[in-house]
N, C-alpha and C positions, 0 to 999 in steps of 0.2 A: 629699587623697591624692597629685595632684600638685604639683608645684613645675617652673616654668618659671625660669629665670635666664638673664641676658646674660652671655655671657663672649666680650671683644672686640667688633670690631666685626661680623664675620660670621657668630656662632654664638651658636647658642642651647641651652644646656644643659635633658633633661626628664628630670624623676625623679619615679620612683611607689615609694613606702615602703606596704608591706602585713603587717600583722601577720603570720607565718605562713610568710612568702614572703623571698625573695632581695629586696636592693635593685634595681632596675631604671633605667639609663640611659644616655640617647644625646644626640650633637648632632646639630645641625642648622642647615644655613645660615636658614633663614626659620621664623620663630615657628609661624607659621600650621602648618605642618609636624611643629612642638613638638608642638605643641597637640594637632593628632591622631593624634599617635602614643601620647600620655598618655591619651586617650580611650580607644583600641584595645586598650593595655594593659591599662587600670581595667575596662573589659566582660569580658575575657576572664578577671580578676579574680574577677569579680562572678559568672559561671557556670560561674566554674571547669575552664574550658578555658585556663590559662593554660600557657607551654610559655615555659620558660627558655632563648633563645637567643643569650646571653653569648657563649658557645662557639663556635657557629655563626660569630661576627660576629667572634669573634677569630681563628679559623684560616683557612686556605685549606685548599683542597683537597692541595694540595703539600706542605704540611705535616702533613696527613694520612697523603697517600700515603707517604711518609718512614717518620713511624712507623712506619703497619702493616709495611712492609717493613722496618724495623728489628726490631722486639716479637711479630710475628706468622710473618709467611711461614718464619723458618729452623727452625718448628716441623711445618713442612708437608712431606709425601712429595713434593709439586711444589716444594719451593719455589724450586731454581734455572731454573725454567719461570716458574714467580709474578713475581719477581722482576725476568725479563727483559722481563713484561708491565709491570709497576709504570714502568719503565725509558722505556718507550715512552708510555708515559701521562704520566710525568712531563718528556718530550721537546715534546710540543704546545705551541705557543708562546702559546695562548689557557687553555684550561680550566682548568689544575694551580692558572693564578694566582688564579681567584674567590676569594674567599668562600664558604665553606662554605654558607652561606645564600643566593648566589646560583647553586650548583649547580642551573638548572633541566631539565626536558625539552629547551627548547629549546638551552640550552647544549651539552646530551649532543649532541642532534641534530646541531646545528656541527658540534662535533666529531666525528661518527660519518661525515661528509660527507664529511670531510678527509681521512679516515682510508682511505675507500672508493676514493681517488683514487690510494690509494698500494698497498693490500692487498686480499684479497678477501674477501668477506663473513661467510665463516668464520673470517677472523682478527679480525675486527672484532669479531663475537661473542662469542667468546673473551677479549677485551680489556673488555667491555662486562663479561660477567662477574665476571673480577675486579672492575673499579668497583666493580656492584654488591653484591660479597660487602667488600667497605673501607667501601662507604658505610652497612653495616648492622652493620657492627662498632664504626663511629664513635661511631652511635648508641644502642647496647646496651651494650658496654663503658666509653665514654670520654665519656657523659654529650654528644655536640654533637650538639644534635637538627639533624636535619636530614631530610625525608619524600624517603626516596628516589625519582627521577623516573622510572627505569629503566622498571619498569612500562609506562608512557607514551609511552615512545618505541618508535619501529618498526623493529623489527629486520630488517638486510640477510637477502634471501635465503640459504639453507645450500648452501655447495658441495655439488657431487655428490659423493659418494662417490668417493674415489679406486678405479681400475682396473689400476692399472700392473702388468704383469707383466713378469718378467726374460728378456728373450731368449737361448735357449742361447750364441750367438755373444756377446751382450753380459755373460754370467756368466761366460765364458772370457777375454775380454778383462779383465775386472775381476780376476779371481783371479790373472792374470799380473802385471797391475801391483800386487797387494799383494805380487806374493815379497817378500821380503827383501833384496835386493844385497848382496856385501862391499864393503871402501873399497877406492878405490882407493890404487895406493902410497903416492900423499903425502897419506893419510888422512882425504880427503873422500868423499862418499858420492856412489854415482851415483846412480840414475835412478831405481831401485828404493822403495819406502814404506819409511819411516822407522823407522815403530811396528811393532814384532813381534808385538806383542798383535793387531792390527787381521786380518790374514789368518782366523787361528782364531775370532775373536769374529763376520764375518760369516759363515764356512763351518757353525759353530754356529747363528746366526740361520737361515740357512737350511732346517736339521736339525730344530730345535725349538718355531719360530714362537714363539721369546721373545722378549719387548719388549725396549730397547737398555737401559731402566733395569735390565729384571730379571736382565740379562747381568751389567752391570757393579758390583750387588747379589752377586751369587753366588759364595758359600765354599765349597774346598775340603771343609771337615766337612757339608756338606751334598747331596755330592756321594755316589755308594754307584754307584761302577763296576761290583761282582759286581752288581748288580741293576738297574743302567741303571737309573737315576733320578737326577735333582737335584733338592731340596727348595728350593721359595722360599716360606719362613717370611712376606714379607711383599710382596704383589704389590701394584700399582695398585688394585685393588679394596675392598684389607681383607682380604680371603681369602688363605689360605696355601696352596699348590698344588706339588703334586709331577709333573713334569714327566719321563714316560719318554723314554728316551734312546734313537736308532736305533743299529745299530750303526758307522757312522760317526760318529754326534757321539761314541758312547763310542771312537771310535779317537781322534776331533781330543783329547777330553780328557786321553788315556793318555800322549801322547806330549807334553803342554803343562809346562812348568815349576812346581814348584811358589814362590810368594814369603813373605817372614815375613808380607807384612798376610793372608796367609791368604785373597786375595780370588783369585777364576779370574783375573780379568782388574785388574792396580791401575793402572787409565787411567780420565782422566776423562771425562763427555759429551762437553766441547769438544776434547777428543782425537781420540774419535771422530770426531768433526760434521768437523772440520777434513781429517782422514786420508782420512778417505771421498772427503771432496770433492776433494781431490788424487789421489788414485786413479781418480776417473772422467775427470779431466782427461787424467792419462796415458793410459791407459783409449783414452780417447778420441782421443788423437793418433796413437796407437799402429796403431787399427785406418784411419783416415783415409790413414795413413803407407803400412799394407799394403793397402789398396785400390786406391792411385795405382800401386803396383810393382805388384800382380799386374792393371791396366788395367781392374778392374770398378768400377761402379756402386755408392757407399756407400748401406746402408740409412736413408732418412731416420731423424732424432733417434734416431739412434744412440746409447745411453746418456744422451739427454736426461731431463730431469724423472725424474732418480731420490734418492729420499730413500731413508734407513735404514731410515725406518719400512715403506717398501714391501715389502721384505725380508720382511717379516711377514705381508704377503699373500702376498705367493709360496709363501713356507713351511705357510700354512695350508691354500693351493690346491694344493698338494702333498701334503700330507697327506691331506686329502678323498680325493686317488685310491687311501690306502689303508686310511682308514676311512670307512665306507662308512654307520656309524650317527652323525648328528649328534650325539649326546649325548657319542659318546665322543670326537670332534671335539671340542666345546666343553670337554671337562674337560683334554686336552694343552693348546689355545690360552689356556682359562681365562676364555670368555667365561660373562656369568651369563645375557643374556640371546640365546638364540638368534637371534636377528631380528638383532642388532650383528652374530654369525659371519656373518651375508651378505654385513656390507659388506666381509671379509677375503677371503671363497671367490669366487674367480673363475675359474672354468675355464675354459679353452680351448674354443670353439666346436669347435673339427677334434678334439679330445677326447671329447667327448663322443658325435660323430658314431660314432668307433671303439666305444663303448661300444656303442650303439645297434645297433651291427652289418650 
């Protein structure tokens, strides 16, 4: 069944031929080596636990990850989130390069180490994910076996829950730096944000506790101003959700532009991601600028650690004070499972004390 042969001087070719089965073979610097890898192969033969790992031994992982983010992610509602994951995996100057077949626990592990040193533990996760979900499509789809290690390895603790809420002073300060500015005469732009879209799209975030995908998702035809409602056919979830309008979001919409793509807003994420972040900078110099002339004391992180997506707590926790039943809470934000609305509603302590009376 097998055959050992010398080819050169430091290698040693093994081949197992089995009725039934795929040819099998490998080198090897030392015979002895041969030998028992022809053995290991012939038993596994013989009770039919055999596992074709051709595959495995011809690809890396990098060439994996390629693929899938070529064949796979642009068919995904994440996939320019996927993608930036892939991106980052495929960045590690160790793991990408294995061997498919020496992706083990312990390699994840390395890697999970490295990664801890630079990120926190919920991006880690999230990145493990992915892997995981590449390295089980490897082997379902595209025939490289390979026994995923994920399982095995120990997953970083889960960040807390983010809390951030928007300070009235730091949502005045931000809404100033999105106006819009004219040029100036010799037709540069001043100081002002750039994007016109970006004012209305977080004055709307705020209004309606939509996520920044489901904003920049949202058509005109699915809009219905006499009835304050915007329909999103298709959310993060799967579920389609009709989202009622207060009457400010239905103001910001009345008076917005309509464009031919038919979309509310035709800007893209990294539009956004970038606009924002330019804005809190201003934002941010703006109010430092007026603190020093009017001689007081700036509020520590001032506008610090603020994401888009925080926006969505705010809005949610905003909301709460004026619905008052969670369920009708969860069907505006579009949570399925209650217990997730927790981690968006965060009231104010001095809030609630008012409630209390």
């Amino acid at each position: 069944m097998a055959q050992i042969t010398k080819r050169g001087d430091l290698q040693w070719r093994a081949r197992v031929r089995v009725k039934g089965y795929p040819d099998q073979s490998r080198t090897f610097m030392y015979r002895e080596d041969a030998e028992k890898w022809a053995r290991a192969l012939e038993r596994e033969l013989e009770t039919a636990g055999f596992v074709d790992r051709r595959e495995a031994e011809k690809n890396t992982l990098r060439s994996v990850l390629m693929r899938y983010e070529r064949e796979v992610t642009p068919g995904k509602k994440s996939a320019v989130i996927e993608a930036i994951k892939i991106q980052v995996l495929l960045r590690d100057s160790v793991l990408p390069n294995l061997k498919m077949s020496a992706i083990t626990s312990a390699a994840i592990a390395a890697w999970r180490d490295r990664r801890l040193a630079e990120v926190t533990g919920g991006t880690v996760n999230r990145e493990i994910d992915v892997l995981s979900t590449v390295l089980n499509h490897a082997r379902r789809e595209w025939g490289i076996h390979v026994e995923n290690p994920i399982p095995y390895v120990k997953r970083p603790e889960k960040s807390k829950a983010r809390d951030r809420r928007l300070d009235p002073d730091e949502e005045t300060y931000l809404m100033v730096a999105l106006e819009e500015t004219p040029r100036r005469k010799d037709g540069t732009l001043a100081s002002g944000a750039r994007n016109p879209w970006l004012a209305p799209l977080i004055k709307l975030a705020l209004e309606t506790a939509m996520r920044r995908g489901e904003l920049l998702a949202l058509e005109w035809q699915h809009v219905d101003l006499k009835r304050r409602t915007a329909h999103l056919p298709d959310t993060k979830n799967g579920d389609p959700r009709t989202v009622p309008l207060s009457t400010r979001a239905t103001e910001i919409l009345m008076i917005m532009p309509r464009t031919l793509s038919g979309r509310v807003f035709p800007i893209s994420a990294v539009a956004v991601q970038l606009g924002f972040g330019r804005a809190i900078k201003r934002a941010k110099a703006k109010y430092l600028q007026d603190c020093k002339e009017a001689g007081r004391k700036p509020k520590m992180k001032f506008l610090d650690d603020l994401h888009f997506h925080d926006l969505r707590h705010e809005a949610a926790s905003r909301l709460a004070d004026k619905l008052s039943n969670v369920l009708e809470l969860s069907a505006v934000t579009g949570h399925r499972d209650v217990r997730m609305l927790k981690r968006y509603y965060h009231p104010r302590a001095e809030d609630l004390a008012k409630k209390l009376g």
